[in-house]
C-alpha positions in Angstrom: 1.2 4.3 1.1 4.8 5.0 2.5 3.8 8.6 3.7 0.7 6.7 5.6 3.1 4.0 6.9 5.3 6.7 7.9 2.5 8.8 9.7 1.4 5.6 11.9 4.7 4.7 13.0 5.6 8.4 14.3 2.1 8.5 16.1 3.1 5.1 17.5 6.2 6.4 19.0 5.2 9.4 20.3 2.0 7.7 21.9 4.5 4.9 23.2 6.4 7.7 24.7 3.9 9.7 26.1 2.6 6.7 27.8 5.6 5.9 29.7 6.0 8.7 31.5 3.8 11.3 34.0 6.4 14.2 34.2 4.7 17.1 33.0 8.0 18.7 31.6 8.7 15.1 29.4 5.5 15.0 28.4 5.9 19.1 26.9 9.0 18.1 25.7 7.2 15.4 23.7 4.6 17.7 22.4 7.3 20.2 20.7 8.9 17.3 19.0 5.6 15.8 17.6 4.6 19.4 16.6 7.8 20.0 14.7 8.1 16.5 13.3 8.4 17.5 9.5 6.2 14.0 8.7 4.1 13.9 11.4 0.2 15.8 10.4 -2.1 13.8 12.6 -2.1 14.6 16.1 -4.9 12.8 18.2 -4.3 9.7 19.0 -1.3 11.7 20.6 -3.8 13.7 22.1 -6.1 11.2 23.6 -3.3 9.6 26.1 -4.5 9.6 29.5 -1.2 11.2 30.8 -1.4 13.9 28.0 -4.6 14.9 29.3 -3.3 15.0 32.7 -1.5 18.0 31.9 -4.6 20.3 32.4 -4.6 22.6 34.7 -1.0 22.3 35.5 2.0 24.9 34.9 2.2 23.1 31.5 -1.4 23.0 30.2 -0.7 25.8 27.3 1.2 22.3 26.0 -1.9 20.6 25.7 -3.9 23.5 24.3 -0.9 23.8 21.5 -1.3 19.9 20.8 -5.0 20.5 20.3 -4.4 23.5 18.0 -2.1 21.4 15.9 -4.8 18.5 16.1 -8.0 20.9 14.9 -6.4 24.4 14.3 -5.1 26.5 12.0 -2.5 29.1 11.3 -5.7 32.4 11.8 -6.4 30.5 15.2 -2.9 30.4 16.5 -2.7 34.1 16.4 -6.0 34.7 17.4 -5.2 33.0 20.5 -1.3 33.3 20.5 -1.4 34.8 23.9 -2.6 31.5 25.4 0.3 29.9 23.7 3.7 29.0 23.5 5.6 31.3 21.1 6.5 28.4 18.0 9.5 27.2 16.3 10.1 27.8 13.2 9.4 24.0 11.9 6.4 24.7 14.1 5.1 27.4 11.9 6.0 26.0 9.0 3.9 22.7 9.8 0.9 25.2 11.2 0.6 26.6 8.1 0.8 23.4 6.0 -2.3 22.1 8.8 -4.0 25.4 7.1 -3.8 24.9 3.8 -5.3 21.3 4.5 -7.9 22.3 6.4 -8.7 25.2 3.4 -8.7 22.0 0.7 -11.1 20.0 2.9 -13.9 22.1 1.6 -12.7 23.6 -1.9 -10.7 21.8 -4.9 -10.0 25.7 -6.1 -8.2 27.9 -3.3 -7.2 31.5 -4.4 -4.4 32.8 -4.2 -5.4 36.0 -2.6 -7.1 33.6 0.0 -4.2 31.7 0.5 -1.9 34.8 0.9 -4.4 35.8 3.8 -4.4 33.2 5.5 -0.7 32.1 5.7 0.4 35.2 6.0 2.2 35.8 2.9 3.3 39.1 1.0 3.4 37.4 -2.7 2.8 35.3 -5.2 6.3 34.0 -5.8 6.4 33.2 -2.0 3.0 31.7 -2.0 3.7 29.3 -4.6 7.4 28.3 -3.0 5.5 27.3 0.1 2.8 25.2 -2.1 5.5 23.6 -4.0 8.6 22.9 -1.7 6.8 22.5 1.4 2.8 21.0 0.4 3.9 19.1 -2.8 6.9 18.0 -1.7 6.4 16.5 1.5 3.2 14.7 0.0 0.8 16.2 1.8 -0.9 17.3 -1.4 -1.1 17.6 -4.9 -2.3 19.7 -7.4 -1.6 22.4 -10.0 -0.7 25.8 -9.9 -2.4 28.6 -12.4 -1.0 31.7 -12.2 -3.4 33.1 -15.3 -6.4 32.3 -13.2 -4.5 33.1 -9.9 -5.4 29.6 -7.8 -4.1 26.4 -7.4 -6.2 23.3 -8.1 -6.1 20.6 -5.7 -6.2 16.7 -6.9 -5.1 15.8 -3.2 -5.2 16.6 0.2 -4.0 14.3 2.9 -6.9 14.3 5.7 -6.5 16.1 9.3 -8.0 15.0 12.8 -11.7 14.8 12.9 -12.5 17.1 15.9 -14.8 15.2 18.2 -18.2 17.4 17.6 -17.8 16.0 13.7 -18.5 12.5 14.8 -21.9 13.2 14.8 -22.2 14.7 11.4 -19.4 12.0 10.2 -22.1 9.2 11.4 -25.0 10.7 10.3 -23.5 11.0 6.1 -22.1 7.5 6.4 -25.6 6.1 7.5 -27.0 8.0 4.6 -24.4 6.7 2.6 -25.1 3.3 3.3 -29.1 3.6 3.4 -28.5 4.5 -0.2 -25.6 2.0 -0.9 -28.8 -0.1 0.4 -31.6 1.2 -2.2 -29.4 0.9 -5.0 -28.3 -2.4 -4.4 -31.9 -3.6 -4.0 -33.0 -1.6 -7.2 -29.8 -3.6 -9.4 -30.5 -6.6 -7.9 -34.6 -5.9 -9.0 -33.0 -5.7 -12.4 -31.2 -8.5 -12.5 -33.9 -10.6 -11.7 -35.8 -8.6 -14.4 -33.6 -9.5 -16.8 -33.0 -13.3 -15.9 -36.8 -13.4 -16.4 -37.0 -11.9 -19.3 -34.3 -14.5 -20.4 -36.0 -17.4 -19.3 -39.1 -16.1 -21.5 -36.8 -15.6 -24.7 -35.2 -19.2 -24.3 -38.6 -20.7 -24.1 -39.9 -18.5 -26.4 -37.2 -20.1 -29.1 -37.7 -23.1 -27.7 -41.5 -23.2 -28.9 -40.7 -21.5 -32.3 -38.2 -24.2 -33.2 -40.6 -27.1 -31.9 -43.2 -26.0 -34.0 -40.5 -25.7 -36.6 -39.7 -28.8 -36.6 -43.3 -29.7 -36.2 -44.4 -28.9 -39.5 -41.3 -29.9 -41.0 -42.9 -33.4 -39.7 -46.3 -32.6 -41.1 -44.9 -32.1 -44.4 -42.9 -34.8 -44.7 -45.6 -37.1 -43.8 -48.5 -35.5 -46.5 -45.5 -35.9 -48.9 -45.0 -39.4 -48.5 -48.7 -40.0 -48.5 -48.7 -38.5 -51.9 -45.9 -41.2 -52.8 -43.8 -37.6 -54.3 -41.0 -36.0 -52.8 -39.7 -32.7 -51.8 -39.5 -31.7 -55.8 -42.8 -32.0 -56.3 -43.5 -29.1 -54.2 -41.3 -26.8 -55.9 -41.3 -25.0 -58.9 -39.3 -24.3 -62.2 -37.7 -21.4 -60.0 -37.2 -23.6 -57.0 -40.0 -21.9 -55.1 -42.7 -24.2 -53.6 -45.4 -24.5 -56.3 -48.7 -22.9 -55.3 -50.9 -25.4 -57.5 -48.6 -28.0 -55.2 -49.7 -26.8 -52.0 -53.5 -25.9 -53.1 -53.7 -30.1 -54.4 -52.5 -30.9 -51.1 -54.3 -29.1 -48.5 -57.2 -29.9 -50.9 -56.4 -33.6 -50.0 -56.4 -33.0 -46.9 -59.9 -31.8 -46.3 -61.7 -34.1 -49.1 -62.7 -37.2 -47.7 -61.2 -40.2 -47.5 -62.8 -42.2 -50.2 -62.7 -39.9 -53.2 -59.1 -39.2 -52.3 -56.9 -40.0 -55.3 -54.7 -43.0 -55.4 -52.2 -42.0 -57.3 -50.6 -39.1 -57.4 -51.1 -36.0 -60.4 -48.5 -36.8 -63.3 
């Protein structure tokens, strides 16, 4: 959080300056001190001000293509074009090649070291992994863990770089997808819910019916006791189990008729 608070207040300043003034040689000079700005990585809101644009076409326009190599380049595309551009700085190069090895975790968690070494022009592994650590790890830009038995280091993080105006499209496109099936699978758990609130419902009046009937016969069999003129031990036997011959009398009682039912009950 304090390296992104950091980040927005340095593009604030430089934006703030680059807006109050139209002097092509101020605004260059501000474009060599954002560029070697050891916390500044993010370079286009810088680039979008009006008067930074303005520098196309004039004696100073190789200072707005270096901003936009900073913004969306990387260290192979500086030399490939180093012609066009300003020789760097030191802290210039240094932050170039920390832009590269971003750009090269945007797309892989595992970078090689021999890939690595290519690209940031490096001679060796002991170098390599000074960079990665004192300059990458350090400064915050990212983190991860260095193998030298496997030859690679393993990325956790990677601090994000300018999105270069042809991704938008692309950028639109996978968060629409994103949310089409943030969408679907919000409609599909809320299907379940309702699935299972119904299915509750059924259980509670399902439990509901078993214990009214429950209690139903409970009733029943209180009544055909008292009719009897016995109680509850009448019904059970010598190992406290209801007594078959008990419950054959009675629902024989039941179906005789009324007038040859017994008066009194059996001894």
């Amino acid at each position: 959080m304090e390296m992104e608070k950091r980040q927005a207040d340095l593009i604030e300043q430089f934006t703030q300056q680059a807006e109050a003034t139209r002097d092509p040689r101020v605004l260059a000079s501000i474009i060599a001190d954002a560029t070697c700005h050891p916390s500044l990585f993010a370079f286009s809101e810088i680039l979008s001000v009006s008067n930074i644009s303005k520098l196309e076409g004039t004696q100073f326009s190789s200072s707005l293509d270096l901003l936009q190599l900073f913004a969306y380049g990387t260290w192979s595309d500086y030399k490939s074009n180093a012609g066009h551009l300003p020789s760097l700085l030191p802290d210039q190069v240094r932050k170039m090649k920390q832009l590269s090895v971003l750009t090269l975790a945007e797309t892989k968690k595992v970078l090689p070291y021999d890939k690595l070494m290519h690209e940031l022009d490096v001679s060796n592994v002991r170098e390599l992994e000074d960079f990665l650590i004192n300059e990458c790890m350090y400064s915050g830009i990212v983190r991860g863990k260095l193998d030298q038995l496997r030859r690679c280091f393993e990325v956790q993080f990677a601090a994000g770089r300018d999105i270069k105006p042809e991704q938008l499209d692309g950028m639109i496109e996978a968060l629409s997808n994103w949310l089409g099936t943030s969408d679907n699978m919000l409609q599909s758990i809320q299907e379940k819910i309702k699935w299972a609130d119904m299915m509750s419902e059924a259980n509670r009046k399902h439990k509901k019916e078993v214990e009214d009937r429950t209690e139903e016969v409970k009733k029943t069999l209180k009544v055909d006791m008292d009719m009897r003129g016995g109680g509850p031990d009448d019904f059970m036997s010598e190992s406290g189990a209801v007594g078959l011959g008990s419950l054959m009398d009675l629902e024989e009682d039941r179906v005789r008729p009324k007038r040859y039912r017994r008066r009194n009950p059996m001894p």
